[in-house]
C-alpha positions as CSV (number, residue, x, y, z in Angstrom):
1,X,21.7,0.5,17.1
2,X,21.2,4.0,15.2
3,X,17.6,5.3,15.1
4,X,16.1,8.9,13.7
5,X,13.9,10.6,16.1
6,X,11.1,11.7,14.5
7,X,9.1,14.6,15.5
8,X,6.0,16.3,13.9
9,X,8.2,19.1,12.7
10,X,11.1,17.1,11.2
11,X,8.9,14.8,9.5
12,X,7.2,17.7,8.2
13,X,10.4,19.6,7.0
14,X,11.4,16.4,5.0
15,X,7.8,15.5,3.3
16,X,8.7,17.9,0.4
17,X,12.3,16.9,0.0
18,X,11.2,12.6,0.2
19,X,8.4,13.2,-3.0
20,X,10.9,14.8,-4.9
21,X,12.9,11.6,-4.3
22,X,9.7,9.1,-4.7
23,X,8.9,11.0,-7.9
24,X,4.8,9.6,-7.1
25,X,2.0,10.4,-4.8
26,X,1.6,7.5,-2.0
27,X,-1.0,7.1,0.2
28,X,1.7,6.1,3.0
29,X,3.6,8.8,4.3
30,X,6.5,5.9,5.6
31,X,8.4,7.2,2.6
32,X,9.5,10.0,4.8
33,X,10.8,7.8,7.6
34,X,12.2,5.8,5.4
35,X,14.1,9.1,3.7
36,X,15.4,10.3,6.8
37,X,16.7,6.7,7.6
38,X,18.7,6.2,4.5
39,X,20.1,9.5,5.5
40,X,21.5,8.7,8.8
41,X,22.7,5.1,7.2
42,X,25.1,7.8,5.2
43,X,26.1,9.9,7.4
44,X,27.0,7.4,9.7
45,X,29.1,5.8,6.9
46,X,27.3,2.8,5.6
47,X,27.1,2.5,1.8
48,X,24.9,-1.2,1.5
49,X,21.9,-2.2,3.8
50,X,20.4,-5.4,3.8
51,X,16.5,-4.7,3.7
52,X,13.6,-7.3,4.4
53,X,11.6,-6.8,1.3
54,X,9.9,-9.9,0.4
55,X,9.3,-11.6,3.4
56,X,5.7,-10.5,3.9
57,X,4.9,-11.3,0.4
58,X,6.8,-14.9,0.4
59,X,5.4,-16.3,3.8
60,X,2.1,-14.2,4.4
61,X,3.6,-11.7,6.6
62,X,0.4,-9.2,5.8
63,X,-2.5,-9.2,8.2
64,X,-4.8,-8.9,5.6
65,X,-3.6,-12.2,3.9
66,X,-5.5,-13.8,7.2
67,X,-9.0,-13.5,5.0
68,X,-7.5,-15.5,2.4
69,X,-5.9,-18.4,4.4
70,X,-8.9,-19.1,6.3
71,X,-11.6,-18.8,3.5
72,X,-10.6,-22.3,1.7
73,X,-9.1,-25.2,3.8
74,X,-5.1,-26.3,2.9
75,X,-6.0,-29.8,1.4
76,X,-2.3,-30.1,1.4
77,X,-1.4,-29.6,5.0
78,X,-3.8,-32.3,6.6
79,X,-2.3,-32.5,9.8
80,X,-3.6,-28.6,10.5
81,X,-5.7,-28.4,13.4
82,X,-7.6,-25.8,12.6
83,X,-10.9,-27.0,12.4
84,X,-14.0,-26.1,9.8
85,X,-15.6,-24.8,13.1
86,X,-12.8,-22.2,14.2
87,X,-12.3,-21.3,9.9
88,X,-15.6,-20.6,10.3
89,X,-15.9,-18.5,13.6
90,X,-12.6,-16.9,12.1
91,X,-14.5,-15.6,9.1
92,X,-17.5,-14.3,10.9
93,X,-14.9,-12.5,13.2
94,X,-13.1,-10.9,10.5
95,X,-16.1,-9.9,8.8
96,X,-17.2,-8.1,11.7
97,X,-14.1,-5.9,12.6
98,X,-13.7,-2.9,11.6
99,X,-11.9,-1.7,7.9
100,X,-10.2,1.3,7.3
101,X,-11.1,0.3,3.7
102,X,-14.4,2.3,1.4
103,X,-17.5,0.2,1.2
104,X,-17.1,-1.2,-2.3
105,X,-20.2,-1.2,-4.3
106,X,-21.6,-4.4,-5.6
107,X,-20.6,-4.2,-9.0
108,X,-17.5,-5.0,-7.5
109,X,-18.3,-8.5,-6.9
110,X,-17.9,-9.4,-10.7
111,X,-14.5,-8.3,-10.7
112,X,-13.1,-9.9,-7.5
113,X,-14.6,-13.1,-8.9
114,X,-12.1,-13.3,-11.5
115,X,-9.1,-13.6,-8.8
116,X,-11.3,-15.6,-6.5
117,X,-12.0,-13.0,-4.3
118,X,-9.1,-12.6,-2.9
119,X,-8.0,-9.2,-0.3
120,X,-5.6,-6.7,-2.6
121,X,-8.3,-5.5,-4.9
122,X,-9.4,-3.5,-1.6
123,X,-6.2,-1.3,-1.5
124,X,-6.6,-0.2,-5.3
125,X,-9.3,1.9,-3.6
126,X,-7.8,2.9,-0.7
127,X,-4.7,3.7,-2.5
128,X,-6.6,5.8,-4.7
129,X,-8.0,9.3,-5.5
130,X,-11.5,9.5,-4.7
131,X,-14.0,10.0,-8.0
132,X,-15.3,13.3,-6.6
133,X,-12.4,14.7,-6.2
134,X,-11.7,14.6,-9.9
135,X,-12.2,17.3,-12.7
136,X,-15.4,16.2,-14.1
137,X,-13.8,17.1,-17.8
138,X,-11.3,13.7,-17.0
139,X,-15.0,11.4,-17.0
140,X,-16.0,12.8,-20.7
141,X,-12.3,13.0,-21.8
142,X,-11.6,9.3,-20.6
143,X,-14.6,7.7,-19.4
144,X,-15.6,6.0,-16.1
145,X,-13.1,3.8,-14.6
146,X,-13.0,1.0,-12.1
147,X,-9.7,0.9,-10.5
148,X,-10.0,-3.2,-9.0
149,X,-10.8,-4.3,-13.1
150,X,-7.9,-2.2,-14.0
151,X,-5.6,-4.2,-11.9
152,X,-7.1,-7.4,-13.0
153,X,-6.6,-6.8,-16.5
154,X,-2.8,-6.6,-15.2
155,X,-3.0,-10.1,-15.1
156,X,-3.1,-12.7,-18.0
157,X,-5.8,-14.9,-18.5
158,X,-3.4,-18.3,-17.7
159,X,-3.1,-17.3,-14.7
160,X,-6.3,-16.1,-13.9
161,X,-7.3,-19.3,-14.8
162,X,-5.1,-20.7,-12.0
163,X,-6.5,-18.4,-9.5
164,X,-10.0,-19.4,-10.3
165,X,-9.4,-23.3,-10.7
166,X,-5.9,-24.2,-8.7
167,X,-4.6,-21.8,-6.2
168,X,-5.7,-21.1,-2.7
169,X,-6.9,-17.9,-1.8
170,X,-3.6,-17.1,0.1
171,X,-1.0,-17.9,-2.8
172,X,-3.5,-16.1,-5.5
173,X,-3.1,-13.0,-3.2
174,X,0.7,-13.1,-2.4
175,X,1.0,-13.6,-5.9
176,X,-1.1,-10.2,-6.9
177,X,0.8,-8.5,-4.2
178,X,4.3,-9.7,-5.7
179,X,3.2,-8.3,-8.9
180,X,1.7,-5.0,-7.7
181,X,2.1,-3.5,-4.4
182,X,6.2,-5.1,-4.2
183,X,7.6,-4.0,-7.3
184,X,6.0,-0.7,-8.0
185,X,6.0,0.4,-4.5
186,X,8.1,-1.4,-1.7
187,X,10.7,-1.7,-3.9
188,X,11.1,1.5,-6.4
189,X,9.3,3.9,-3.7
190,X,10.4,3.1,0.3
191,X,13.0,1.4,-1.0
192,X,15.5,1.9,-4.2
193,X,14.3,6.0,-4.3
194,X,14.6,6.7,-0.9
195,X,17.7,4.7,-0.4
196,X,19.6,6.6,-3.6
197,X,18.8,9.7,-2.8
198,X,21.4,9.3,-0.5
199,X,23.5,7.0,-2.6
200,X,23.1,3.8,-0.3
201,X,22.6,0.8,-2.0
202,X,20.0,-1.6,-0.7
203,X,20.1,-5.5,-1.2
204,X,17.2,-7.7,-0.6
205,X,18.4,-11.2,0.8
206,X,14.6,-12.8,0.6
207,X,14.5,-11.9,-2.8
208,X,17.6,-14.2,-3.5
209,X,15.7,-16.6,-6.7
210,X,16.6,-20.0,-4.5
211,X,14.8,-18.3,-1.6
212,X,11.7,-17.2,-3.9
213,X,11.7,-20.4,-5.7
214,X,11.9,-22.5,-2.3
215,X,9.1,-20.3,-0.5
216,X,6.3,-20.5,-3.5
217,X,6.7,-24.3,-3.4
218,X,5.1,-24.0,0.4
219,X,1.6,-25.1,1.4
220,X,-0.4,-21.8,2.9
221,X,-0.3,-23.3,6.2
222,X,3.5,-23.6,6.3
223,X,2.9,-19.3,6.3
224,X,-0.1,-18.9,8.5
225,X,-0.4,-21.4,11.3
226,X,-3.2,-21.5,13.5
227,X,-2.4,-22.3,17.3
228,X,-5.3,-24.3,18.6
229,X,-4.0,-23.6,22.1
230,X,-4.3,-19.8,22.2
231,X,-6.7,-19.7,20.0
232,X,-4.3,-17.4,17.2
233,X,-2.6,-17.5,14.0
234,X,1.4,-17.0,13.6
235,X,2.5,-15.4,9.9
236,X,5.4,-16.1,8.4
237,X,5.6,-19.3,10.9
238,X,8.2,-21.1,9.0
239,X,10.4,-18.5,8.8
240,X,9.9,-17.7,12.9
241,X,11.1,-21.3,13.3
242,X,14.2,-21.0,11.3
243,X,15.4,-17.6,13.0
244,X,13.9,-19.1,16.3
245,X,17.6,-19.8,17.1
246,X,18.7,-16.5,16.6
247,X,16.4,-13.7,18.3
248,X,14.5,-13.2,21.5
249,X,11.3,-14.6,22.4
250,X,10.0,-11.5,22.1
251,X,10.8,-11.0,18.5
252,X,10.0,-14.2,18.1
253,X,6.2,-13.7,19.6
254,X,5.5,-10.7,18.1
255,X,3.1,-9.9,16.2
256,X,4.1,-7.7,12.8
257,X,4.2,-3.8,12.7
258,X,4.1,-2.6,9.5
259,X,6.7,0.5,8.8
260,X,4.6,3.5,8.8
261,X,3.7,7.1,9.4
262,X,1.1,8.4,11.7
263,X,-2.6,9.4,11.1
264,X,-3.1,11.7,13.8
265,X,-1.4,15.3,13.5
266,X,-2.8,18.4,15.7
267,X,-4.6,21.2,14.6
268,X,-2.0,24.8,14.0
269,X,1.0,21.9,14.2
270,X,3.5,21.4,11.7
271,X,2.0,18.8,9.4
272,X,-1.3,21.0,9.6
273,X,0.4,24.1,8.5
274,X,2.0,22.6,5.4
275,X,-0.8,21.1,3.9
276,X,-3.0,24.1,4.6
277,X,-0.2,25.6,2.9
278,X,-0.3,23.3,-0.6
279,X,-4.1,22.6,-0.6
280,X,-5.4,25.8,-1.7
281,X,-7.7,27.3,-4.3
282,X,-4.3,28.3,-6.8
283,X,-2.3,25.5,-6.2
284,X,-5.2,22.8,-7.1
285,X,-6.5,25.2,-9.9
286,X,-2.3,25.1,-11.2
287,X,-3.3,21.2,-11.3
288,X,-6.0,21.0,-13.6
289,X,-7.1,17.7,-12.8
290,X,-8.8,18.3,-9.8
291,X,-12.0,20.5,-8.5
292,X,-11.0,22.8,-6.1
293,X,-14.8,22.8,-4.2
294,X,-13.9,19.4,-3.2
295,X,-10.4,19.5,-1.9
296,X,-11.4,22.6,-0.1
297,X,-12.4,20.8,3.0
298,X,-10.0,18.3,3.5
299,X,-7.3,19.2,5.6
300,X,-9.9,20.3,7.9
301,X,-11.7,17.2,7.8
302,X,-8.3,15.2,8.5
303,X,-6.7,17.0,10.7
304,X,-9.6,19.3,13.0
305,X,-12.2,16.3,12.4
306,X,-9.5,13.2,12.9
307,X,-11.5,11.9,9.5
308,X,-9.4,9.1,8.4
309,X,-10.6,8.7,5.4
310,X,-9.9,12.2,4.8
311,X,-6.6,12.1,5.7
312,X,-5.7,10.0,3.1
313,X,-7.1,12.2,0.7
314,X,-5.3,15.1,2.0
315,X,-1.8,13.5,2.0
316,X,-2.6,12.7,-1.7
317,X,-3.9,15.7,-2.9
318,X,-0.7,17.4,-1.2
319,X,1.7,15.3,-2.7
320,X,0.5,16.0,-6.2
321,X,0.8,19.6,-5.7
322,X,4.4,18.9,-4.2
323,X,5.4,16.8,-7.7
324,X,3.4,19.4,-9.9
325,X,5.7,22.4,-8.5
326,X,8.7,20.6,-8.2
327,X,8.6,18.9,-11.8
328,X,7.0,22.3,-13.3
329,X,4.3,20.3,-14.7
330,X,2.0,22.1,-16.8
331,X,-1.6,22.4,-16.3
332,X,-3.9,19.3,-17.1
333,X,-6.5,20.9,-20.0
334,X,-8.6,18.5,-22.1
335,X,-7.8,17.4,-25.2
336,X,-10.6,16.9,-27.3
337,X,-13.5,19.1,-25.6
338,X,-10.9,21.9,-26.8
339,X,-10.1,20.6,-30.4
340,X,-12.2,22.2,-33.0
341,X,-13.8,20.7,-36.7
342,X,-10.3,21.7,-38.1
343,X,-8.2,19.8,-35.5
344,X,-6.9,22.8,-33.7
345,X,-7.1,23.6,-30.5
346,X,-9.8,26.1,-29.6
């Protein structure tokens, strides 16, 4: 068993070093654990890992997938004990905790319609830059965007058609995170960058095509399974039962922990002091794509304040000015508030 120790100070010695590597902004800093992990895999000596990639999204590993089992029954699982009364109590519950997530404003409802209003189109917001914190020149340049129809129109209109008509919630929204959050993140960004920039190869087993093809052909409540004796549900259930053999009952009980970085940094620490360091007035004027009166405030707000929402915003707005300097990428100018009668830039 190897394992990095992570202080505040190491992680923030290696931030700058891992989005070189990711080559993106994320809103998860994991990608630094993750770095530093793939380097002690080579210097211990190890060349190939076998990673879990996949898992989540083949047997509903996500605790957000939760909304989707329970908002439609499994008309092909009657033996289920979950009854309309607990789906029901289940829904109200959820509904009532609390969300990291922005309010999303009602003209979302006719986009999240169209995939049967299933839980993903939440994280293209929270993945996301904040509107305000744009240069207002990117609105008349490009227009207003919304960020949940832009990842629907990802999808074609077959099988949006299947989401609306055929598919439970559950399979509708593994399938959008297959498509979305797996391949352009989990695996190019914590997994294939971070793992090659120190030349270790990783190799997903769950992504093996019999595997895939074996686990899509699974009713939702083969995934999720709802224990009418404590009162819970159990993701990835099938998959608990075949390794129920092979690990502790502990392991076997738990309940998942997804691989991330911490929210919470103090105030004059490490992590404080580099992106006080980044955010400033030059650096976010170097940009060109983003209004320094807004992004003035935030590392404040995340770090002093503990604003969450903030945070997010901060570790975004950092990273960009980590790629911009690193990359030498020239300044963001509008194109056609500059271009004169003659077609020359003014």
């Amino acid at each position: 068993m190897h394992h990095v120790e992570m202080t505040e100070e190491t992680f923030a010695a290696n931030i700058e070093d891992a989005i070189w590597h990711n080559e993106v902004a994320v809103k998860d800093l994991g990608t630094v654990g993750k770095f530093m992990l793939s380097r002690l895999t080579r210097d211990v000596g190890i060349k190939v890992v076998l990673t879990g990639e996949g898992s989540d999204e083949h047997f509903g590993g996500y605790r957000e997938l939760l909304n989707d089992f329970i908002r439609e029954p499994d008309p092909s699982w009657p033996a289920t004990k979950l009854s309309e009364k607990d789906r029901l109590q289940t829904i109200d519950d959820l509904e009532g905790a609390e969300s990291s997530h922005p309010d999303e404003p009602e003209t979302a409802l006719a986009v999240r319609r169209q995939v049967n209003n299933t839980s993903f189109l939440g994280f293209t917001q929270y993945f996301a830059l904040n509107n305000e914190l744009l240069a207002p020149w990117l609105f008349t340049e490009f227009g207003e965007s919304d960020k949940r129809l832009t990842a629907v129109n990802a999808l074609d209109g077959r099988t949006r058609n299947l989401m609306a008509s055929k598919w439970h919630p559950l399979h509708t929204s593994l399938y959008i995170w297959t498509k979305c959050a797996l391949a352009k993140g989990l695996l190019t960004v914590l997994g294939d960058r971070c793992e090659m920039a120190h030349s270790v190869e990783g190799r997903q087993p769950f992504l093996d095509h019999r595997l895939t093809e074996y686990a899509m052909s699974l009713p939702p409540s083969m995934k999720i399974r709802w224990d009418p004796a404590t009162r819970t549900f159990s993701e990835k259930w099938i998959l608990k039962e075949a390794a129920r053999p092979y690990i502790t009952e502990e392991l076997y009980a738990r309940k998942k922990h997804p691989f991330s970085a911490p929210v919470k940094y103090k105030p004059g620490g490490a992590v404080y002091n580099l992106f006080d360091k980044l955010i400033t007035k030059e650096n976010i004027e170097a940009l060109g794509f983003l209004e320094w009166t807004m992004c003035e405030g935030l590392v404040r707000h995340a770090i002093k304040e503990g604003d969450r929402a903030a945070f997010g915003q901060m570790i975004l707005v950092g990273q960009f000015v980590i790629i911009g300097k690193k990359f030498r990428v020239k300044k963001a100018r509008p194109h056609f508030a500059e271009v004169g009668q003659n077609g020359i830039l003014s």
